[in-house]
ZAROVEX-65478 format. One record per residue (C-alpha): residue number from 0; y, z, x. Coordinates in nm, 3 decimals, always signed. Layout:
BEGIN
REC pos      c2      c3      c1
REC NUM       Y       Z       X
...
# end
This chain:
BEGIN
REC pos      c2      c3      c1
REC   0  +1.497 +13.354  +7.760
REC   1  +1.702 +13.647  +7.795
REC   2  +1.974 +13.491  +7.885
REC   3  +1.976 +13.282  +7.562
REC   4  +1.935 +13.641  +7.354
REC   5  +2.221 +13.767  +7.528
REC   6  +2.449 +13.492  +7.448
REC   7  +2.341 +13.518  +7.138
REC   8  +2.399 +13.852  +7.104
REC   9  +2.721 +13.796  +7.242
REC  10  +2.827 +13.503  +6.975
REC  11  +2.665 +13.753  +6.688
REC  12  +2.920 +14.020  +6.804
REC  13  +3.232 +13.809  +6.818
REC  14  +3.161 +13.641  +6.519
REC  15  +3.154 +13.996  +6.334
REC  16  +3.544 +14.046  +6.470
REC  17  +3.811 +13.929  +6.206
REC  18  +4.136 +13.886  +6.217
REC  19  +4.225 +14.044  +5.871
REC  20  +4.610 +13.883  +5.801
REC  21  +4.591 +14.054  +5.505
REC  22  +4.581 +14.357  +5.627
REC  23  +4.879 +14.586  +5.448
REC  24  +4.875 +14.869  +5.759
REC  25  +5.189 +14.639  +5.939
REC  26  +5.455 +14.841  +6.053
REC  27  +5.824 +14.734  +6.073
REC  28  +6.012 +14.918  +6.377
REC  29  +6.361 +14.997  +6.404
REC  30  +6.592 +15.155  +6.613
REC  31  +6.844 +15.427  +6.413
REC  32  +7.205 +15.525  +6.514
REC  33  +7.242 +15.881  +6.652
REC  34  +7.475 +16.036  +6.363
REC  35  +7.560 +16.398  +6.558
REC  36  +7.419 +16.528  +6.879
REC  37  +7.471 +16.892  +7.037
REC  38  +7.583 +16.905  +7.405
REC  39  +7.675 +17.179  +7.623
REC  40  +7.990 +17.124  +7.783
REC  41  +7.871 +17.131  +8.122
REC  42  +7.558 +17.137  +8.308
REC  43  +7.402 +17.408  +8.564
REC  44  +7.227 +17.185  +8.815
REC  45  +6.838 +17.278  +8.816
REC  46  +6.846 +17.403  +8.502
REC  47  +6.681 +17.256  +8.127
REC  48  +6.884 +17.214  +7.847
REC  49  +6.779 +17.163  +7.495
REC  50  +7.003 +16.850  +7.336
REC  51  +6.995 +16.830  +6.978
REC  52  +7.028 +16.494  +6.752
REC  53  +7.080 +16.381  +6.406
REC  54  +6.990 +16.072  +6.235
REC  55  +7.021 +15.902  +5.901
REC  56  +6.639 +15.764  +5.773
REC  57  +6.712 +15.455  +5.552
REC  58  +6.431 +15.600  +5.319
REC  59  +6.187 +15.856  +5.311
REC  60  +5.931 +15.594  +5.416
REC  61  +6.060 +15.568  +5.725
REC  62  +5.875 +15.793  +5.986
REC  63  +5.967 +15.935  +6.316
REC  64  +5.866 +15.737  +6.629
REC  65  +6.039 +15.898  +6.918
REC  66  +6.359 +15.850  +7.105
REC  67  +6.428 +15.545  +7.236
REC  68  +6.543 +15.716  +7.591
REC  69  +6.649 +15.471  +7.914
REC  70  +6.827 +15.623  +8.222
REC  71  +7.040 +15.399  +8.465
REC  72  +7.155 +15.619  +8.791
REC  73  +7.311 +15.932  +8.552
REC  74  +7.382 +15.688  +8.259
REC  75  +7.187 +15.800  +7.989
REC  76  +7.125 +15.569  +7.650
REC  77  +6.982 +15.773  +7.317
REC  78  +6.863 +15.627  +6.997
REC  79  +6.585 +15.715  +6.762
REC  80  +6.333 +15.437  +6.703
REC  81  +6.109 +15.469  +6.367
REC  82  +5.815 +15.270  +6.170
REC  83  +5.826 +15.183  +5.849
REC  84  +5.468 +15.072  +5.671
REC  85  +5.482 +14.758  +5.505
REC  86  +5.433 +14.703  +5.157
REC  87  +5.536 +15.057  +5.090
REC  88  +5.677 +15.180  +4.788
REC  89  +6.011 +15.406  +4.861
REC  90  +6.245 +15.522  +4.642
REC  91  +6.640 +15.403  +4.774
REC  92  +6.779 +15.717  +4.775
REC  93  +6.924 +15.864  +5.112
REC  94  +6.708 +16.169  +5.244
REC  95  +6.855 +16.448  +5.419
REC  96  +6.989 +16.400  +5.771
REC  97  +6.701 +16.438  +6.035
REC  98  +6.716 +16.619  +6.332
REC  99  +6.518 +16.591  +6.649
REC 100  +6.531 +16.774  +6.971
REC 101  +6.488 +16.665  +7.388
REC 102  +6.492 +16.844  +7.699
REC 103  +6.672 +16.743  +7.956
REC 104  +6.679 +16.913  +8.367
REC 105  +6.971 +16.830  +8.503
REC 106  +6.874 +16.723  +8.896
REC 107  +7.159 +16.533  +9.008
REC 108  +7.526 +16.673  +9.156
REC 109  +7.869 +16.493  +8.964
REC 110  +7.843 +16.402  +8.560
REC 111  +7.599 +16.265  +8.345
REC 112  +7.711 +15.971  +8.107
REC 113  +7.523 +16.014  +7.743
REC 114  +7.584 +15.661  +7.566
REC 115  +7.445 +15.767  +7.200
REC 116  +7.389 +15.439  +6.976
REC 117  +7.604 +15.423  +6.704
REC 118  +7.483 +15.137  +6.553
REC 119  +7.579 +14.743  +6.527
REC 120  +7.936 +14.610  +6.497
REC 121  +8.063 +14.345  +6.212
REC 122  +7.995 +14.097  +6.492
REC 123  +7.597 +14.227  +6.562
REC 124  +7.646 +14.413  +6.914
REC 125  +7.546 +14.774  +6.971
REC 126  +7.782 +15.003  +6.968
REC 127  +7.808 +15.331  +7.143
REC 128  +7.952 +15.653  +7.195
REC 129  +7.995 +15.768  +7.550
REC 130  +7.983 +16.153  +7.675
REC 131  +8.023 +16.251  +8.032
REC 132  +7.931 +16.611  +8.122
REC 133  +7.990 +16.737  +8.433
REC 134  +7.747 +16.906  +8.650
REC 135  +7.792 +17.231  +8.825
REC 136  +7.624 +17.423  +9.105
REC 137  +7.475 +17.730  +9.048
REC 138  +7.674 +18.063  +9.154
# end
């Protein structure tokens, strides 16, 4: 008997659990093009540096999700992802440039290569703009 209460139970519970498609709190995510960044021109091995980016929203309604950040060896590719809500409202003009900021410690000896996205080409592949900073030891 308490077996068949629990699966009841059970049934009773999942039943309650909709999946509401209609639901306006959808999110579209995008990855942004890096418009300026701020680099020293060399690093001190050990040490943290602060590296500074711009970015163009398409609209005010688009909010800050992070930086899309992926490191191969000392390759380093930079992008800023956002979300916009769906069914949103938003006016078309251009808001100010955003700025965000990372820190990076610099913990390997030769260069680091920064490949900042710089958006799509006319044929649809990323584009990029590559920065290699050397790395020197401390004194």
């Amino acid at each position: 008997m308490k077996k068949i209460i629990l699966f009841l139970a059970l049934i009773v519970s999942l039943s309650a659990c909709t999946l509401d498609n209609d639901n306006n709190d959808y999110y579209t995510y995008q990855v942004l093009p890096i418009t300026s960044y701020v680099l020293p021109e060399t690093f001190t091995l050990g040490q943290t540096y602060s590296i500074t980016l711009k970015y163009q929203r398409p609209t005010a309604c688009d909010l800050f999700q992070g930086i899309y950040y992926s490191k191969d060896l000392n390759t380093r590719t930079i992008a800023i992802q956002t979300a916009t809500k769906n069914n949103q409202a938003c006016t078309q003009e251009l808001p100010e440039l955003s700025e965000t900021k990372f820190d990076f410690k610099v913990t390997n000896t030769g260069s680091y290569i920064f490949k900042f996205f710089k958006g799509k080409d006319i044929e649809g592949k990323d584009t990029f703009e590559d920065v290699e900073i050397q790395v020197v030891e401390k004194n």
